[in-house]
DRENDO-1510 file (C-alpha; in Angstrom, 1 decimal, always signed):
<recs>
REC; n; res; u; v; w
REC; 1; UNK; -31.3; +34.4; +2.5 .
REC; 2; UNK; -29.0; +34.6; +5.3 .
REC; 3; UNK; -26.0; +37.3; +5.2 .
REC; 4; UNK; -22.3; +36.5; +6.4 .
REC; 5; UNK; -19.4; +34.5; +5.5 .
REC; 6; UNK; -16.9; +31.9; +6.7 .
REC; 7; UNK; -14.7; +32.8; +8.6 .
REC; 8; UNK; -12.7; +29.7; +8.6 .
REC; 9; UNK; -12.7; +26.6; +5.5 .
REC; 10; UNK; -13.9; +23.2; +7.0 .
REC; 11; UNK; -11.2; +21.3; +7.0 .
REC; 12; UNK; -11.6; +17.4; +5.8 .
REC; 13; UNK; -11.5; +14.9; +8.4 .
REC; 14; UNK; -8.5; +13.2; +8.6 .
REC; 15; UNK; -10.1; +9.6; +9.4 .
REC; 16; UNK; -13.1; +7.9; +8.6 .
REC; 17; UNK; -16.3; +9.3; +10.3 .
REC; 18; UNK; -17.8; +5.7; +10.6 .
REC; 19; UNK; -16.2; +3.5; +12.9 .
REC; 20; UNK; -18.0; +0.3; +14.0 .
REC; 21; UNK; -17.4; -1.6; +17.2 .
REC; 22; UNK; -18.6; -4.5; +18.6 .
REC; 23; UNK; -19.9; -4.3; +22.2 .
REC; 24; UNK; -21.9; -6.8; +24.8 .
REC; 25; UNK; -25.1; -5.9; +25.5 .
REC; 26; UNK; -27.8; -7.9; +27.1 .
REC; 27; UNK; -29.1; -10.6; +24.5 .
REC; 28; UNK; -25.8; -10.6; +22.9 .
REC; 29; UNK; -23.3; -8.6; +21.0 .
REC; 30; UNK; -24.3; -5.1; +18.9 .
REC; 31; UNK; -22.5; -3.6; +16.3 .
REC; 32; UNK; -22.4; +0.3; +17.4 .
REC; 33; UNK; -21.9; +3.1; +15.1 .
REC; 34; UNK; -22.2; +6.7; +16.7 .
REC; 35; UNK; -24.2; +5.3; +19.7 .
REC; 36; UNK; -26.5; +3.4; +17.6 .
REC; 37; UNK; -27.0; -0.2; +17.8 .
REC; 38; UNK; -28.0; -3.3; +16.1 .
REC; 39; UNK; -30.0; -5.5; +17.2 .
REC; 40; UNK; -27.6; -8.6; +19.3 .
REC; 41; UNK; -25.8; -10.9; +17.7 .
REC; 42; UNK; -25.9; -14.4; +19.1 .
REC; 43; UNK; -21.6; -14.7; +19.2 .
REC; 44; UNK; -19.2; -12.1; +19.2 .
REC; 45; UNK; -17.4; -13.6; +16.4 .
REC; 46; UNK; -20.8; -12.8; +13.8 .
REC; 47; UNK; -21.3; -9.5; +15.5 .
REC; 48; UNK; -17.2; -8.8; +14.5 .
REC; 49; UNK; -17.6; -9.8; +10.5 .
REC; 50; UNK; -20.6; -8.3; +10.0 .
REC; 51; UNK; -19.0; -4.7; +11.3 .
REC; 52; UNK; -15.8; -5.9; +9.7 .
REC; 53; UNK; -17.7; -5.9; +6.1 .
REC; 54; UNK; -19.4; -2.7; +7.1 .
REC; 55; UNK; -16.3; -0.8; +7.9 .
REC; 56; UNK; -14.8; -1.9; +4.7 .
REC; 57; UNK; -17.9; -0.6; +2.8 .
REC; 58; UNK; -17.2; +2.8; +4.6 .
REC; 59; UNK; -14.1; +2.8; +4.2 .
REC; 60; UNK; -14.7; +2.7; +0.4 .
REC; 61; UNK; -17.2; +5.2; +0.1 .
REC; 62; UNK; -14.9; +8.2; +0.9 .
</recs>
């Protein structure tokens, strides 16, 4: 076991750690999420609902 203690509490973080975005990429447009990628979308518009549903899932989960 290790020894020691905290010296400070953690604090919560005050917005939601997943954030989607939408961004062009070469055959398309990605749906990002901490520097990870989906594969491209054909249109920006599906690439936008998809991380739109996504975000609200998140967004549920905390």
């Amino acid at each position: 076991m290790m020894s020691g203690y905290v010296e400070r509490p953690c604090s919560a973080p005050t917005h939601c750690a997943r954030h989607y975005e939408v961004i062009a990429r070469a055959g398309g447009w990605s749906i990002s999420l901490n520097g990870a990628c989906t594969r491209p979308f054909r249109t920006r518009r599906a690439a936008e609902r998809i991380a739109k549903t996504l975000q609200r899932q998140a967004d549920a989960l905390t």
